[in-house]
C-alpha positions in Angstrom: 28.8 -35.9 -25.0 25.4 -34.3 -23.7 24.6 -34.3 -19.9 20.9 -35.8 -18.8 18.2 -33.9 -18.8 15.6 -34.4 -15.9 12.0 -34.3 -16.8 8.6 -35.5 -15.8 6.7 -37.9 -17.4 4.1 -35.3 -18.4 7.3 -32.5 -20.0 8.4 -35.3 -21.9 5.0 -35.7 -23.5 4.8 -32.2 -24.0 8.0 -32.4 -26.0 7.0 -35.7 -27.8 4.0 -33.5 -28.6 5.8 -30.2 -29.8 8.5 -32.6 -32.1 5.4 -34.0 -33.7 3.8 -31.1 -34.1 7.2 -29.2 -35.7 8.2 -32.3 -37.4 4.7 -32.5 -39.9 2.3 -29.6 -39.4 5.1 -26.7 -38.8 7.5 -28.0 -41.8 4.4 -28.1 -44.0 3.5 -24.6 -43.5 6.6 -22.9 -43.7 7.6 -25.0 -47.0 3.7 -23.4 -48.4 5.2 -20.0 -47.5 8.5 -20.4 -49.1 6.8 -21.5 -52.0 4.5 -18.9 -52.1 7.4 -16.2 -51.5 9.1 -17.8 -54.5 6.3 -16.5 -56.5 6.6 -12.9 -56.0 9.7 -13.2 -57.9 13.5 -11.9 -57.5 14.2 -13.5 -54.2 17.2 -11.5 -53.7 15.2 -8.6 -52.4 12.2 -10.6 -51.3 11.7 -10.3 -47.4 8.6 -12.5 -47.2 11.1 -15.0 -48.4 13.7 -14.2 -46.0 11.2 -14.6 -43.3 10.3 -17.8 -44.5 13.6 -18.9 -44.5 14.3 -17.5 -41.0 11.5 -19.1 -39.8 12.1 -22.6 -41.7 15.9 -22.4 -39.8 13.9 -22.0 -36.3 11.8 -24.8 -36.9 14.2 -27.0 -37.6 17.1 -25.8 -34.8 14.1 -26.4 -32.5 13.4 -30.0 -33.7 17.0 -30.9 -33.6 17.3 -28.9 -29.8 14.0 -31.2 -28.7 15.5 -34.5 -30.3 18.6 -33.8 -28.3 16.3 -33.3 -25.2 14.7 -36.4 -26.0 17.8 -38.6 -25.9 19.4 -37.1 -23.5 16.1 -37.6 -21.4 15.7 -38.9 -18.0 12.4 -39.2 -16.2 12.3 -37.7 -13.1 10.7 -40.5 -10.6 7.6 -38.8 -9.0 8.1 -39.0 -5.4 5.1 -41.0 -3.3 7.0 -40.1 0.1 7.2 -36.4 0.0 9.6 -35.5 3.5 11.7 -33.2 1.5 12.0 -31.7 -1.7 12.9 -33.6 -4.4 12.9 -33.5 -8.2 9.2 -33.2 -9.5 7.8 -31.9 -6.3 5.4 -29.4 -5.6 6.8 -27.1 -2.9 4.5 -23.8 -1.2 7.2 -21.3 0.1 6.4 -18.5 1.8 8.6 -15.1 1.6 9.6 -14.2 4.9 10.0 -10.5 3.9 6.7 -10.1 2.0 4.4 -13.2 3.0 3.6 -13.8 0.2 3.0 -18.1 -1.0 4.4 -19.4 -4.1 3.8 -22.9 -5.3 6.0 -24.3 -7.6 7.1 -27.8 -9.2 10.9 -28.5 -9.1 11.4 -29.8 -12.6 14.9 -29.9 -14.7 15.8 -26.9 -17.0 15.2 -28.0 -20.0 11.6 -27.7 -18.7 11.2 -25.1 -16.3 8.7 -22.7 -17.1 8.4 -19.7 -14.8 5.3 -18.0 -15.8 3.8 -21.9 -15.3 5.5 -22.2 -11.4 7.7 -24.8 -12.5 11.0 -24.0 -12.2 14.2 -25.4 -12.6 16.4 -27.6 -10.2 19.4 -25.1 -11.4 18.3 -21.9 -10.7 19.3 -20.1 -7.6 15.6 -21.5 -5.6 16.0 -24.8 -7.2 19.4 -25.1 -5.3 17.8 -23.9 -2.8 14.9 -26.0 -1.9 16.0 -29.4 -3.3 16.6 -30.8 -0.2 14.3 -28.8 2.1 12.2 -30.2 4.7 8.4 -28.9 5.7 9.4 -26.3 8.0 12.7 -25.4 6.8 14.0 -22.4 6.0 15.8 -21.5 3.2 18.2 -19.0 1.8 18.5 -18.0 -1.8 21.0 -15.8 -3.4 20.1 -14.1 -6.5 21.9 -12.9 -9.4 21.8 -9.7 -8.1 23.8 -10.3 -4.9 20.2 -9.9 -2.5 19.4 -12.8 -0.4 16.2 -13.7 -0.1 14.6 -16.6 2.4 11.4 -18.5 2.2 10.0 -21.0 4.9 9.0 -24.5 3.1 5.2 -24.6 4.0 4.3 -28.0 2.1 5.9 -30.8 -0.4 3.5 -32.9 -2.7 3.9 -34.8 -5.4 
C-alpha cells in the first residue's frame, strides 16, 4: 500500500511529461545503443554494453518510480485565500540571523526541488511554515541540531 503523494497541477504535468518522454523517446535510444554495443562483439567484456544496460535499468526504474507517483497522486488544491501557509503556497521568509529573503513554493516531496525554491512539505521548513501566518515567526531545526528562525513576510498562491 503506497501513501498519497501531494502535487500541483503543473508537477503532475511535468511528470506526465517526463513518463512520456522516458516511455518512447528515452527507450528508443537506449535500445539503438544496446544494439549498437552488440556490434562490437563479445559482450562479456563490452563496457559500452554494460553502460547501455545500466542505463536501460534507470530508465525503466524511473518510469515505474513516476507511474507509482502518478497513482498514488493527489492534486494539491491551489489556495485563493492565502492567511496562512498551506500546500502549494508561495511563502518569502526572511532569516532573522542573516536577513536574507527566500521565496519558496510548499509543494509535496515527490516534487520538491530545491535549486527551483520549491520545497517539500516534509522537510524540516516545510514543517515549519505550513501553518504559518504573515508575520509569524518560525523555528526550524535542522539535521544538524542548529535552529534556525525566519519571519513569514508574504503567502501567495
Amino acid at each position: 500500500m503506497h501513501k498519497e503523494i501531494a502535487l500541483t497541477a503543473e508537477g503532475l504535468e511535468a511528470l506526465e511529461q517526463e513518463l512520456l518522454h522516458l516511455e518512447t523517446a528515452r527507450r528508443r535510444e537506449v535500445g539503438e545503443r544496446i544494439k549498437e554495443a552488440k556490434e562490437f562483439g563479445d559482450i562479456s567484456e563490452n563496457s559500452e554494453y554494460d553502460d547501455a544496460k545500466n542505463e536501460q535499468a534507470w530508465v525503466e526504474g524511473r518510469i515505474a518510480e513516476v507511474k507509482v507517483i502518478l497513482a498514488n497522486a493527489t492534486i494539491i488544491d491551489t489556495p485563493t485565500k492565502c492567511d496562512k501557509v498551506k500546500l502549494g503556497s508561495r511563502v518569502e521568509l526572511k532569516d532573522a540571523e542573516t536577513g536574507d529573503i527566500h521565496l519558496y513554493q510548499l509543494v509535496g516531496s515527490a516534487e520538491a526541488d530545491p535549486a527551483h525554491d520549491k520545497i517539500s512539505n516534509e522537510s524540516p521548513v516545510g514543517q515549519a511554515i505550513i501553518g504559518a501566518k504573515k508575520g509569524a515567526t518560525v523555528k526550524v531545526a535542522t539535521p544538524s541540531g542548529r535552529v534556525l528562525e525566519y519571519s513569514v513576510l508574504s503567502i501567495t498562491r
